[in-house]
VEXGUBA-656718 format. One line per field, with one value per residue (C-alpha): x, z, y; residue number from 1. Coordinates in steps of 0.5 Angstrom, whole numbers, plus 500, padded with zeros to 3 digits. Example, Ala and Ser with C-alpha at 12.3 -4.5 7.8 and 13.67 -1.06 7.14 Angstrom:
<drenkols>
u <- 525_527 $
w <- 516_514 $
v <- 491_498 $
fike <- 1_2 $
</drenkols>
This chain:
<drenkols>
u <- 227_222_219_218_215_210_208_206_203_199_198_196_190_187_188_183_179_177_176_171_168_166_164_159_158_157_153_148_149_147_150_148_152_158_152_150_157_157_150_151_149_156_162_162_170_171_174_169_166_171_177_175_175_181_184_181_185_191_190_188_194_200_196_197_204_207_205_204_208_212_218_216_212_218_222_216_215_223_222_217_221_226_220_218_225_226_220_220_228_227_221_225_231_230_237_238_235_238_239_234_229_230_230_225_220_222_214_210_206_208_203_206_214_211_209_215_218_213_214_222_221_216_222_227_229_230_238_237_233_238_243_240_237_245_247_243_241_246_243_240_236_238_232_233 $
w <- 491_488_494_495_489_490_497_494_488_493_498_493_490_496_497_490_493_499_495_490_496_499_493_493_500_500_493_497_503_501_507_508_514_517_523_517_517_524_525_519_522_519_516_510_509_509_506_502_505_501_502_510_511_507_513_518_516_515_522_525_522_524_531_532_529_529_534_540_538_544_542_542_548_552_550_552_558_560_558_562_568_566_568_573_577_575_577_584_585_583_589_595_592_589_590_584_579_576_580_576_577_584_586_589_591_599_599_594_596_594_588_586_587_582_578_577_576_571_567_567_564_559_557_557_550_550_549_556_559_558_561_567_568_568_573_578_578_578_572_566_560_553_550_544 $
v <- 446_441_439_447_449_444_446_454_451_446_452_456_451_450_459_458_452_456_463_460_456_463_465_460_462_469_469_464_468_475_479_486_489_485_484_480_476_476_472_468_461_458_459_464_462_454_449_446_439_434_438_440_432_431_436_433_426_430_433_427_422_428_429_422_419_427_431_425_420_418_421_427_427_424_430_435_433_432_440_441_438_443_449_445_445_453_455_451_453_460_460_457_461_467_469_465_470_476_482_486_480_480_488_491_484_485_487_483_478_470_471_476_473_467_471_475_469_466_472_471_463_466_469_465_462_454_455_459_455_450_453_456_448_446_452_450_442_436_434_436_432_432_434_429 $
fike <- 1_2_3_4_5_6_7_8_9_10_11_12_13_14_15_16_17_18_19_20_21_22_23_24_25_26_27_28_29_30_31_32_33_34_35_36_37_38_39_40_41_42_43_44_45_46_47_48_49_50_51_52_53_54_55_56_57_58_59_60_61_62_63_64_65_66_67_68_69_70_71_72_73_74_75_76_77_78_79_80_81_82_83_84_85_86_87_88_89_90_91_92_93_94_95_96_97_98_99_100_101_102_103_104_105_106_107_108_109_110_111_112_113_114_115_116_117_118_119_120_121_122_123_124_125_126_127_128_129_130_131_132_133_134_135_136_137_138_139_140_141_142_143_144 $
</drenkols>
């Protein structure tokens, strides 16, 4: 409960921190219109510069050690061999998708069936994608 506490009060500094830098910005700016916003050669809105490179840090250290750490890259790209094996099996065999997905694709054209079937992963959970992978494959990764 601590740690939720502070996460608002750290969001809400920085809510102040970029309201009274737009302030300051605005009051420098002086627009007229919103013609005057849109053609403003910077940002009216930002973090200001010693909170922008404490951001980028930030970024850049969970980009690094978070979100490409190998671990999680070795899962994403399991799950992306999952689409892959989807995509490709429904395409040689599309009796494998539902019948309402099925029905009424004897004359579209085969950039129309991948798209058919593109928009049928798009809407796929993970949970379903999982199952679905299961149903039709020998084997199925454990995205852990």
């Amino acid at each position: 409960m601590v740690g939720v506490h502070r996460g608002q009060r750290q969001a809400t500094v920085l809510a102040r921190t970029v309201s009274a830098e737009a302030g300051r910005r605005l009051a420098a700016a002086k627009p007229q219109s919103a013609q005057d916003v849109r053609h403003h050669r910077q940002p009216l809105v930002a973090f200001p510069p010693e909170v922008a490179e404490e951001e980028a840090a930030i970024k850049a250290f969970l980009y690094q050690h978070m979100y490409r750490h190998p671990r999680v890259m070795r899962v994403m790209g399991e799950a992306e061999g999952i689409l892959f094996d989807l995509f490709a099996r429904y395409r040689a065999s599309p009796g494998d998708l539902p019948a309402e997905w099925v029905e009424g694709t004897e004359s579209e054209s085969d950039g129309e069936r991948a798209r058919r079937i593109g928009n049928f992963i798009a809407g796929m959970t993970d949970r379903f994608a999982l199952i679905e992978h299961q149903r039709l494959f020998d084997s199925t990764p454990d995205l852990r």
